[in-house]
Backbone atoms as SQL, in Angstrom:
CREATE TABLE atoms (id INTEGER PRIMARY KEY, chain TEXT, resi INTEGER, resn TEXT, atom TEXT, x REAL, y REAL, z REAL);
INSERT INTO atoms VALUES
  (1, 'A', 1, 'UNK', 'N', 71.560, 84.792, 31.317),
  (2, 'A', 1, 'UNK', 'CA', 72.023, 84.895, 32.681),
  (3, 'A', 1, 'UNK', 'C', 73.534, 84.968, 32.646),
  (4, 'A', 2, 'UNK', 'N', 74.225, 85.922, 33.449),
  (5, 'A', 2, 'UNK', 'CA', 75.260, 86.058, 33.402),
  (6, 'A', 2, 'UNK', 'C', 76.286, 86.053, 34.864),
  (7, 'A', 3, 'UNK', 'N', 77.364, 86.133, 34.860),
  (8, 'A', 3, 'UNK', 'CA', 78.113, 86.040, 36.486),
  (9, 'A', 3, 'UNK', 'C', 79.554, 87.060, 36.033),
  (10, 'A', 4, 'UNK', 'N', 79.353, 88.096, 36.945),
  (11, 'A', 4, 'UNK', 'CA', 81.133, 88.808, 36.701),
  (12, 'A', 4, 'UNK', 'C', 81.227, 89.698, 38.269),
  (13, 'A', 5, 'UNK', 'N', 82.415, 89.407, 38.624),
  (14, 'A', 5, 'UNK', 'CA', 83.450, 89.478, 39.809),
  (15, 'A', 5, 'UNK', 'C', 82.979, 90.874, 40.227),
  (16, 'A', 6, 'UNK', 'N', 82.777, 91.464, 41.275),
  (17, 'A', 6, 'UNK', 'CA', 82.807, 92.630, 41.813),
  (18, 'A', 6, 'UNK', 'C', 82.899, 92.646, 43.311),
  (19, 'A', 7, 'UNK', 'N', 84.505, 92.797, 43.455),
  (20, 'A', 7, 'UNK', 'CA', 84.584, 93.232, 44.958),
  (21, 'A', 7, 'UNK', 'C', 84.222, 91.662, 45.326),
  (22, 'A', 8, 'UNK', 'N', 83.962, 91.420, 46.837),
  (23, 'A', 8, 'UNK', 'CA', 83.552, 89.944, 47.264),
  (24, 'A', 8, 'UNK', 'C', 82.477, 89.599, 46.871),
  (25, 'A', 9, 'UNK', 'N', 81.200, 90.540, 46.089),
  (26, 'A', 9, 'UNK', 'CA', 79.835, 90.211, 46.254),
  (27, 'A', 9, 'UNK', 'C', 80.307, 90.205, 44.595),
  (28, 'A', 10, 'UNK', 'N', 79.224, 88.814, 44.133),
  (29, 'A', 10, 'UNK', 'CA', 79.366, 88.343, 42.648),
  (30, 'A', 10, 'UNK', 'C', 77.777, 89.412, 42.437),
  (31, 'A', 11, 'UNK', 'N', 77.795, 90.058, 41.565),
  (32, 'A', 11, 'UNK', 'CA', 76.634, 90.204, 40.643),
  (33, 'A', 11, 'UNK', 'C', 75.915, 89.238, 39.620),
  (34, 'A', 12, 'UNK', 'N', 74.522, 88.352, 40.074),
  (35, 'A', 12, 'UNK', 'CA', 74.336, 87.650, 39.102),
  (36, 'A', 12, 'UNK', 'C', 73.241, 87.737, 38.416),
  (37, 'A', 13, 'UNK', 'N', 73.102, 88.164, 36.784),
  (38, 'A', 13, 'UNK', 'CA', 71.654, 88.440, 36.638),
  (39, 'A', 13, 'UNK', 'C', 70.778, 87.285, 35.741),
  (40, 'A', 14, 'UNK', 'N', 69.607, 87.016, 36.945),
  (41, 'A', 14, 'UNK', 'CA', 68.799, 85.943, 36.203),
  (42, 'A', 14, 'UNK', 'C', 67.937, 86.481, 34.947),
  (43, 'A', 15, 'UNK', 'N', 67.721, 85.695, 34.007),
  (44, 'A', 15, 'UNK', 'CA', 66.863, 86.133, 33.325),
  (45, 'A', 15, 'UNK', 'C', 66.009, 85.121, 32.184),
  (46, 'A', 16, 'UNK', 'N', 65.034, 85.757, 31.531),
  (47, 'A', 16, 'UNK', 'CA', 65.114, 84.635, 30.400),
  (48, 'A', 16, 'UNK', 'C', 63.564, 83.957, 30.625),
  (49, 'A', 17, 'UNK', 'N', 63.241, 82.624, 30.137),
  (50, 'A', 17, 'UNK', 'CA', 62.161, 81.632, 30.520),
  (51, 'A', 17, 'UNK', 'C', 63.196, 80.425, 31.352),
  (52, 'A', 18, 'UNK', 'N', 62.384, 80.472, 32.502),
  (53, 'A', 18, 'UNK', 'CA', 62.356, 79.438, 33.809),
  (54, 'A', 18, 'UNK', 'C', 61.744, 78.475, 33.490),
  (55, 'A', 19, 'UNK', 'N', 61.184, 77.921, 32.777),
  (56, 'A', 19, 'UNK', 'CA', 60.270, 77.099, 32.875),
  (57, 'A', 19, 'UNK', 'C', 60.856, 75.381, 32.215),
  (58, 'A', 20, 'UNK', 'N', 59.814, 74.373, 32.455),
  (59, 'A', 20, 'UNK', 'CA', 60.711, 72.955, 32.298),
  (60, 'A', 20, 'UNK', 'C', 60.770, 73.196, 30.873),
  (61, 'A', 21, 'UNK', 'N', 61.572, 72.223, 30.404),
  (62, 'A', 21, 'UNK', 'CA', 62.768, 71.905, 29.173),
  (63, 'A', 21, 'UNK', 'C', 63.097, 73.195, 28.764),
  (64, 'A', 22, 'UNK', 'N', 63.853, 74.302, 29.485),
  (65, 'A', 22, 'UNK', 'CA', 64.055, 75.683, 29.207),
  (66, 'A', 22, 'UNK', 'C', 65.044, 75.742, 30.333),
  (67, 'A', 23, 'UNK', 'N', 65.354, 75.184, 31.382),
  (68, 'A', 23, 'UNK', 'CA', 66.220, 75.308, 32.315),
  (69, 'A', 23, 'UNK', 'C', 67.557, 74.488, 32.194),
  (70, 'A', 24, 'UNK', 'N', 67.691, 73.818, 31.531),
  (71, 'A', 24, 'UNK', 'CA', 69.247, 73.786, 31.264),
  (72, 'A', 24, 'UNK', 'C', 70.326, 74.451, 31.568),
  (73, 'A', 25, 'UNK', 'N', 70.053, 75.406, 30.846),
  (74, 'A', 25, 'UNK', 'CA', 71.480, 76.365, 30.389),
  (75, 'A', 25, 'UNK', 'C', 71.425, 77.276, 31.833),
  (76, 'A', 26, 'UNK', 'N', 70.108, 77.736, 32.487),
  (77, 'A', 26, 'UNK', 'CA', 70.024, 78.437, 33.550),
  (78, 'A', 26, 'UNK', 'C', 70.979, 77.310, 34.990),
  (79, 'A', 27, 'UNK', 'N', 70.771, 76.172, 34.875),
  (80, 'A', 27, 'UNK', 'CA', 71.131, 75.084, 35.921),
  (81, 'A', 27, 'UNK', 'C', 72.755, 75.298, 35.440),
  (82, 'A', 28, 'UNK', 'N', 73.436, 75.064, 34.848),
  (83, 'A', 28, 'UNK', 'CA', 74.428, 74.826, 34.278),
  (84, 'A', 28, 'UNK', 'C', 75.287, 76.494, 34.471),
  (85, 'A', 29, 'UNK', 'N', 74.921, 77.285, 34.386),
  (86, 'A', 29, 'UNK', 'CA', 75.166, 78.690, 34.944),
  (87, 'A', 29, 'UNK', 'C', 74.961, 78.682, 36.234),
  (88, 'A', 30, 'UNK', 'N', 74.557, 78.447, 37.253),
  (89, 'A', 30, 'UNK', 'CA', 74.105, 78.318, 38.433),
  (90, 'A', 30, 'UNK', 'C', 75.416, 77.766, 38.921),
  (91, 'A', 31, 'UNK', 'N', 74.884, 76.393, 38.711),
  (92, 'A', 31, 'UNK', 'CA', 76.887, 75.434, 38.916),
  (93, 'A', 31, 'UNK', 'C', 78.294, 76.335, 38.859),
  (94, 'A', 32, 'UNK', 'N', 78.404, 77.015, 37.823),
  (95, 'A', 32, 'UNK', 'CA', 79.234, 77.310, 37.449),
  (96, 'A', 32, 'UNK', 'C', 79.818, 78.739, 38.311),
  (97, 'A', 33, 'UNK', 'N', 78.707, 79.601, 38.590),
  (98, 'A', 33, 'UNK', 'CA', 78.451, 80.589, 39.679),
  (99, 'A', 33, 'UNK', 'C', 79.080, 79.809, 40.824),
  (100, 'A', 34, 'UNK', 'N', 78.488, 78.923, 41.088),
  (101, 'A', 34, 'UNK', 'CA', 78.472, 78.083, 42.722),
  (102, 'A', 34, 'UNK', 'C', 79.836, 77.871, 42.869),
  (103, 'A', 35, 'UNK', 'N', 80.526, 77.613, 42.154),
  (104, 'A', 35, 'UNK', 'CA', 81.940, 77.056, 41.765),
  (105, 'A', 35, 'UNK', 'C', 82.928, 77.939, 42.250),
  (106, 'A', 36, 'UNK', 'N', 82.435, 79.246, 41.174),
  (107, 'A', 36, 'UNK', 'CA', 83.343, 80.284, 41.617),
  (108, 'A', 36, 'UNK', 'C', 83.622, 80.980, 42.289),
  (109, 'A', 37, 'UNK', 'N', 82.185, 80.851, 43.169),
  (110, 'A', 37, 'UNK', 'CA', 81.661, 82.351, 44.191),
  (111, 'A', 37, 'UNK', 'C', 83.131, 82.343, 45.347),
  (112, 'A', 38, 'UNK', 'N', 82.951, 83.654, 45.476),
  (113, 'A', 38, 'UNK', 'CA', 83.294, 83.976, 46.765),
  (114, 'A', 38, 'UNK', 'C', 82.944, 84.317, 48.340),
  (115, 'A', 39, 'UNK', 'N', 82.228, 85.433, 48.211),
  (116, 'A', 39, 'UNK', 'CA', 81.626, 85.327, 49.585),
  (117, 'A', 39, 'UNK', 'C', 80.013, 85.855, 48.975),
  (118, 'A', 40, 'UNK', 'N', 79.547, 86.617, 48.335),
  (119, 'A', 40, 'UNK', 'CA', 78.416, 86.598, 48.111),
  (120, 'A', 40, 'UNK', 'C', 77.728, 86.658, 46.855),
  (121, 'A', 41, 'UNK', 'N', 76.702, 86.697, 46.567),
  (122, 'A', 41, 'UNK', 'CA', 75.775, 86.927, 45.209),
  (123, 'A', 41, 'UNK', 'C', 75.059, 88.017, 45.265),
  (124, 'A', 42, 'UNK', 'N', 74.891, 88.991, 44.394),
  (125, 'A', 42, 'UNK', 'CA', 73.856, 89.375, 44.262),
  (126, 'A', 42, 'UNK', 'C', 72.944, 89.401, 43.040),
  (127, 'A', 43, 'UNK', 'N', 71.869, 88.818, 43.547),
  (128, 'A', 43, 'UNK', 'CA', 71.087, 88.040, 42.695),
  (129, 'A', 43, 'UNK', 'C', 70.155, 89.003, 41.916),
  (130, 'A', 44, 'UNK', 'N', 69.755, 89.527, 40.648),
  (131, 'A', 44, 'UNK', 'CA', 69.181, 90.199, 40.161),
  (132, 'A', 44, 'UNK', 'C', 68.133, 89.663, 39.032),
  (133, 'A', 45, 'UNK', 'N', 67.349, 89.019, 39.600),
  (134, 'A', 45, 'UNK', 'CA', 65.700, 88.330, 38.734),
  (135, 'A', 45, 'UNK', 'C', 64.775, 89.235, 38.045),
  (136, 'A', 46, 'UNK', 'N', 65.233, 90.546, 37.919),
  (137, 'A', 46, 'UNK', 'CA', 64.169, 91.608, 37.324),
  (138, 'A', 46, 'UNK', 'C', 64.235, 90.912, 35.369),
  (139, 'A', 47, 'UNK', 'N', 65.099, 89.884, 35.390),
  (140, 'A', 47, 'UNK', 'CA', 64.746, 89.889, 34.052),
  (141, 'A', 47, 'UNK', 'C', 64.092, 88.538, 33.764),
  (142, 'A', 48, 'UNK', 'N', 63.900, 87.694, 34.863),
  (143, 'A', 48, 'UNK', 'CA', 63.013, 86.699, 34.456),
  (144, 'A', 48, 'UNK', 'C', 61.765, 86.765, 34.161),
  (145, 'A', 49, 'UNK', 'N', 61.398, 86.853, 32.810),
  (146, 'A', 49, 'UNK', 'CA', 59.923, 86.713, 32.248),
  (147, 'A', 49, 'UNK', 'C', 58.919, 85.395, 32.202),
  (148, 'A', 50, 'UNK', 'N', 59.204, 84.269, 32.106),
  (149, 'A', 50, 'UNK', 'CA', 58.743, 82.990, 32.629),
  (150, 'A', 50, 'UNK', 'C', 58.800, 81.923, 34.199),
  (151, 'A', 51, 'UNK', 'N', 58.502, 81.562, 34.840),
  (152, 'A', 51, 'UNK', 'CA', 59.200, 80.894, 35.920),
  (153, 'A', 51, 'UNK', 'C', 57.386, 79.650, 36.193),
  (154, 'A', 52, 'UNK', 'N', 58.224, 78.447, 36.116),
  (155, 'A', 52, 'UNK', 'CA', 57.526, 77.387, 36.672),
  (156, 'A', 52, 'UNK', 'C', 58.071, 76.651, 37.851),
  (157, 'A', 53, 'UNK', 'N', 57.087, 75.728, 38.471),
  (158, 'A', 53, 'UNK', 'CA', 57.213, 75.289, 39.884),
  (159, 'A', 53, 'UNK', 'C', 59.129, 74.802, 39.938),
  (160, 'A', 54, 'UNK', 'N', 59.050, 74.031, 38.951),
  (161, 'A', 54, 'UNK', 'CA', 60.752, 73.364, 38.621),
  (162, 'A', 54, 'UNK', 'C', 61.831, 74.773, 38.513),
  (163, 'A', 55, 'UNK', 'N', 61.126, 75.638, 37.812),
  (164, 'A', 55, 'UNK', 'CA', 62.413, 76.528, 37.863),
  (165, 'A', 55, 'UNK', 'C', 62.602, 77.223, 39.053),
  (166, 'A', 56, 'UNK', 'N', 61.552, 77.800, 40.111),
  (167, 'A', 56, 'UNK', 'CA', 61.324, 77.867, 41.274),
  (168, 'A', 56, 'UNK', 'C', 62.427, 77.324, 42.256),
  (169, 'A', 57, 'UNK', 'N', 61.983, 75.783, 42.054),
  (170, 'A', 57, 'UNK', 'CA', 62.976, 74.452, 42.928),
  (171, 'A', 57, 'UNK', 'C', 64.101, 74.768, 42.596),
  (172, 'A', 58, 'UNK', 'N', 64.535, 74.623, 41.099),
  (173, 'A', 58, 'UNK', 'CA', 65.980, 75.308, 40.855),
  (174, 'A', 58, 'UNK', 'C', 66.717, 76.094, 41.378),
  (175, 'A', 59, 'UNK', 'N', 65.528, 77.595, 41.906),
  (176, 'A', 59, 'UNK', 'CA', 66.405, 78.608, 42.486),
  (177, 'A', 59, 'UNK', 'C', 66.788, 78.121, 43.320),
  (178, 'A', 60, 'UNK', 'N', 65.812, 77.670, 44.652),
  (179, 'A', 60, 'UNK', 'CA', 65.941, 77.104, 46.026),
  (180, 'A', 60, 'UNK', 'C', 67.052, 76.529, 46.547),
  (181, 'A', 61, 'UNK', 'N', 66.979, 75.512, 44.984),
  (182, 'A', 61, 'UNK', 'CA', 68.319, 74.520, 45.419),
  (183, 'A', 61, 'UNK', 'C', 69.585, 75.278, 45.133),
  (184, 'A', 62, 'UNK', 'N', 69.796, 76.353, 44.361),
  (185, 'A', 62, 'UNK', 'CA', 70.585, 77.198, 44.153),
  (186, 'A', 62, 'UNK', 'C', 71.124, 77.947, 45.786),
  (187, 'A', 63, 'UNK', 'N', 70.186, 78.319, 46.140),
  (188, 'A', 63, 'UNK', 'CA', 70.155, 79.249, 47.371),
  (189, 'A', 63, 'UNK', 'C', 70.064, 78.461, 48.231),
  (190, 'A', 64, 'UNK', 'N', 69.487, 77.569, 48.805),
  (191, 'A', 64, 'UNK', 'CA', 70.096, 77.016, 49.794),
  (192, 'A', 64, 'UNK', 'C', 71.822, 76.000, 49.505),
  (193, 'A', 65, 'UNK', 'N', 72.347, 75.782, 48.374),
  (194, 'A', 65, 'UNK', 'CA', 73.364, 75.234, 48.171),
  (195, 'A', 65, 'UNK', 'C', 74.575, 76.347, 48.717),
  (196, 'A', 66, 'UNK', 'N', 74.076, 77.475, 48.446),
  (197, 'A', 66, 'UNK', 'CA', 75.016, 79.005, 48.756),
  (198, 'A', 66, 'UNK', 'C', 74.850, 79.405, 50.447),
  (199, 'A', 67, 'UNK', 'N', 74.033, 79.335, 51.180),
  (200, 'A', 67, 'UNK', 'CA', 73.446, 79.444, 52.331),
  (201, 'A', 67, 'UNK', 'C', 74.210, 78.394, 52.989),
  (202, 'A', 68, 'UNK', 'N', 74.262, 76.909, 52.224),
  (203, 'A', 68, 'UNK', 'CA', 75.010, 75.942, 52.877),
  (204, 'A', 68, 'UNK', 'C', 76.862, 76.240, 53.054),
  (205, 'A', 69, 'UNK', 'N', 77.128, 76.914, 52.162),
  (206, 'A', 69, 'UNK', 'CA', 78.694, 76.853, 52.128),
  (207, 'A', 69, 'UNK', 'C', 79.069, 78.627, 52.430),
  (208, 'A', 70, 'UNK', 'N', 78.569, 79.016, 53.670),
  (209, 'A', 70, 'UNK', 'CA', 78.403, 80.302, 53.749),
  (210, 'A', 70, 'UNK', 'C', 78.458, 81.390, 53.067),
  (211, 'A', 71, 'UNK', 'N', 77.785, 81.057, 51.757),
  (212, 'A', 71, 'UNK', 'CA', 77.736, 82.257, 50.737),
  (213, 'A', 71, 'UNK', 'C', 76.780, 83.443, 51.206),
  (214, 'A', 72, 'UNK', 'N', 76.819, 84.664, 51.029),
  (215, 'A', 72, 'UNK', 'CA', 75.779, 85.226, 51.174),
  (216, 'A', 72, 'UNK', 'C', 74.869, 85.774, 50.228),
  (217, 'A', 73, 'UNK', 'N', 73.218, 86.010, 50.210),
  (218, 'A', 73, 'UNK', 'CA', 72.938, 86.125, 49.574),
  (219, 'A', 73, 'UNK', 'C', 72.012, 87.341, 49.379),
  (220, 'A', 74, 'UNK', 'N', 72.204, 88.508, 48.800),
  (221, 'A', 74, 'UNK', 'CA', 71.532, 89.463, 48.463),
  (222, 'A', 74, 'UNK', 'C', 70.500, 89.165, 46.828),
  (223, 'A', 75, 'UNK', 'N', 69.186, 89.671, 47.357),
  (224, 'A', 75, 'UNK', 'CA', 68.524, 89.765, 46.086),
  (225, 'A', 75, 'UNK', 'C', 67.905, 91.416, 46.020),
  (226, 'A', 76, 'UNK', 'N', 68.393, 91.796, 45.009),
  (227, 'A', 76, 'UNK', 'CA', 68.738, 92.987, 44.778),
  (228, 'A', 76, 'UNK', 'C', 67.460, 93.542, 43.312),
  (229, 'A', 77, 'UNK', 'N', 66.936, 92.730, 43.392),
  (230, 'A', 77, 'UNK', 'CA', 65.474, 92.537, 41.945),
  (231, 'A', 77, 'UNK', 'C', 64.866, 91.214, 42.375),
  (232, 'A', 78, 'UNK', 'N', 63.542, 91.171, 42.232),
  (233, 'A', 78, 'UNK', 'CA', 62.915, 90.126, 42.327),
  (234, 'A', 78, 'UNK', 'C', 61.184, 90.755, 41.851),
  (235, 'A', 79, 'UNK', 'N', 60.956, 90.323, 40.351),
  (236, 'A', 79, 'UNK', 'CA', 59.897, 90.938, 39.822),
  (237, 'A', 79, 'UNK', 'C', 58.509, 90.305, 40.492),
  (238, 'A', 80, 'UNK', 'N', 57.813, 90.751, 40.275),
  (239, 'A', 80, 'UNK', 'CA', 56.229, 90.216, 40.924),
  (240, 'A', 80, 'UNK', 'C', 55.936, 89.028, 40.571),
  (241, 'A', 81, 'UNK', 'N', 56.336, 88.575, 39.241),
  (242, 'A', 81, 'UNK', 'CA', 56.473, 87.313, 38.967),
  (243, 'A', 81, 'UNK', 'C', 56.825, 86.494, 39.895),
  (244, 'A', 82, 'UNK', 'N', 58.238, 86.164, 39.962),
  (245, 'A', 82, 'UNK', 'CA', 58.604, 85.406, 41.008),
  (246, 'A', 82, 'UNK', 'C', 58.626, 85.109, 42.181),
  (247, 'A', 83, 'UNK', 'N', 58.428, 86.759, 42.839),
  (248, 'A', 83, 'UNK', 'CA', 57.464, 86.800, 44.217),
  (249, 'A', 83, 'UNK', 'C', 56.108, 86.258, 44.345),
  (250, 'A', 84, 'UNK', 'N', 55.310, 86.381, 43.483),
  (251, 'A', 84, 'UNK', 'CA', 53.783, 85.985, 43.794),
  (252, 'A', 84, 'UNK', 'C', 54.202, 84.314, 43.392),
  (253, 'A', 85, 'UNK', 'N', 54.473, 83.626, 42.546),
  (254, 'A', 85, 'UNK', 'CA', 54.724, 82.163, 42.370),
  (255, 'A', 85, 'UNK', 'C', 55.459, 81.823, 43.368),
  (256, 'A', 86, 'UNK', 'N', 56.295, 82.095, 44.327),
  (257, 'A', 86, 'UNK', 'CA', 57.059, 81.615, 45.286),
  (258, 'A', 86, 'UNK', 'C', 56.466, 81.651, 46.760),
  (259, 'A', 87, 'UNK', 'N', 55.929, 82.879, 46.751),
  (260, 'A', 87, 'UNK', 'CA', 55.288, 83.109, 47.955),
  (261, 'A', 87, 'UNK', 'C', 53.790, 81.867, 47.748),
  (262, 'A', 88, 'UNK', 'N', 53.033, 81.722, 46.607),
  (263, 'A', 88, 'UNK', 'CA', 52.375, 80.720, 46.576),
  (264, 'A', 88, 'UNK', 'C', 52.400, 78.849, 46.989),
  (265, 'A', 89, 'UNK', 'N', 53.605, 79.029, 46.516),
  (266, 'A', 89, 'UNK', 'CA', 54.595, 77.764, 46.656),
  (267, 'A', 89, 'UNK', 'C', 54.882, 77.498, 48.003),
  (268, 'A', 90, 'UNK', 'N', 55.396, 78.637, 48.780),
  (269, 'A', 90, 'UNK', 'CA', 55.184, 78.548, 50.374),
  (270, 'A', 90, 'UNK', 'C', 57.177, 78.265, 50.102),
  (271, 'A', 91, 'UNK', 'N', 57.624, 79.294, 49.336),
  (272, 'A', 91, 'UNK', 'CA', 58.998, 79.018, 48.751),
  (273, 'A', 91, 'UNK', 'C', 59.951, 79.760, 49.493),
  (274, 'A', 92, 'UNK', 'N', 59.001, 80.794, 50.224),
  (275, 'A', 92, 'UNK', 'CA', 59.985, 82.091, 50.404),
  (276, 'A', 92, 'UNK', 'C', 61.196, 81.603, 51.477),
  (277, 'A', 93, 'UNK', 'N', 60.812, 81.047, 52.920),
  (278, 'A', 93, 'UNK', 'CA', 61.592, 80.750, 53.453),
  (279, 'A', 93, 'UNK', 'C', 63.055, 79.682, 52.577),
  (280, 'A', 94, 'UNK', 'N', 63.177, 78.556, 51.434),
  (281, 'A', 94, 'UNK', 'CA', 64.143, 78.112, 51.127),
  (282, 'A', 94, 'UNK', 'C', 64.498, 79.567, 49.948),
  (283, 'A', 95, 'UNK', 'N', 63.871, 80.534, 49.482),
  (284, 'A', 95, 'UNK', 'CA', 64.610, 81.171, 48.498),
  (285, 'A', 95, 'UNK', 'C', 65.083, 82.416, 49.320),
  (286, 'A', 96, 'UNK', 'N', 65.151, 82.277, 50.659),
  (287, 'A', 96, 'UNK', 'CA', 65.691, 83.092, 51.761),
  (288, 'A', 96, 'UNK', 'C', 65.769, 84.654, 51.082),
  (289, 'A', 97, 'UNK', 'N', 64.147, 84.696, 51.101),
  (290, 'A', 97, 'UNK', 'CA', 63.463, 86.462, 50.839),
  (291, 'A', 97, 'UNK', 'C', 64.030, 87.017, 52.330),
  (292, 'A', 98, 'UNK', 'N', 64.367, 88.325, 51.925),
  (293, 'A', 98, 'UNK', 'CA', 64.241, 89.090, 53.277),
  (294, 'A', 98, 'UNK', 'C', 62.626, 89.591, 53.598),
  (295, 'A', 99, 'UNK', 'N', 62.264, 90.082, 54.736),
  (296, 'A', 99, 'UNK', 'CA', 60.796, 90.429, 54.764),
  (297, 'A', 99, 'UNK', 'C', 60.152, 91.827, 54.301),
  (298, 'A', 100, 'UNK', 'N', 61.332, 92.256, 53.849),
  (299, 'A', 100, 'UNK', 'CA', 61.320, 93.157, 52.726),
  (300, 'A', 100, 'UNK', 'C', 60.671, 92.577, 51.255),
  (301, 'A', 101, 'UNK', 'N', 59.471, 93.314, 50.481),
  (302, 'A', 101, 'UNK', 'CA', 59.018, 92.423, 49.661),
  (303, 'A', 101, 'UNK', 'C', 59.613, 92.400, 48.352),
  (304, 'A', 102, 'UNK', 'N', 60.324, 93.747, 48.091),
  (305, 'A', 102, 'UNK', 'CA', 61.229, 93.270, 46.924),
  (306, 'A', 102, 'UNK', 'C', 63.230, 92.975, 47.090),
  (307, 'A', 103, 'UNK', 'N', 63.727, 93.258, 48.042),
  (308, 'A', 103, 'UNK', 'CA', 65.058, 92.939, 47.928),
  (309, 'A', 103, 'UNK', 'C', 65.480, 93.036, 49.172),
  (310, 'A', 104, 'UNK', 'N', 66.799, 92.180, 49.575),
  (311, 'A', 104, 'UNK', 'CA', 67.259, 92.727, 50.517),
  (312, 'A', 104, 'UNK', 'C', 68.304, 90.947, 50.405),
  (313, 'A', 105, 'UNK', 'N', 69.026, 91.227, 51.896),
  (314, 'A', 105, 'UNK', 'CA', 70.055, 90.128, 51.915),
  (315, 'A', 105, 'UNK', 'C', 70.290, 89.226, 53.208),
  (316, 'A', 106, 'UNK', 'N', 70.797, 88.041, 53.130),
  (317, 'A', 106, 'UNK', 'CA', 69.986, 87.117, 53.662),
  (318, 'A', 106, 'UNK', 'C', 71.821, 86.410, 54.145);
């Protein structure tokens, strides 16, 4: 997962295994994003290949932490993976999906 400057909107791409004792380094990148942002994210999950309920919560708390300090948030990829586990979860409203089913900004 990575974070680099473009214009006001940050490009950020998730990726990797989500899942518990595997989220560390993803949480710790997150922070560090949160820190720097400016006015928005755009969030790009087409490369997450794993995701569990915790890494899920992770995003949430990610996105609503950005939502809280008027960040904005575009998701610009979001693989079936993480849509079908989130939408299960009853997640979508805190991972502030647009009703668009794969991307849009929030």
């Amino acid at each position: 997962m990575g974070a680099t400057g473009l214009g006001s909107s940050t490009p950020l791409v998730l990726s990797g295994d989500w899942r518990i004792g595997r989220l560390e380094p993803h949480r710790v990148c997150l922070l560090k994003a949160l820190d720097s942002a400016s006015t928005g994210f755009d969030l790009d999950a087409s490369g997450i290949t794993h995701i569990d309920t915790l890494g899920l919560q992770l995003l949430a708390v990610f996105v609503q932490q950005c939502l809280r300090r008027q960040i904005t948030i575009h998701w610009s990829a979001r693989p079936p993976l993480l849509q079908e586990s989130g939408a299960r979860l009853g997640l979508d409203t805190l991972l502030a999906w647009p009703a668009d089913a794969s991307a849009g900004t929030i």
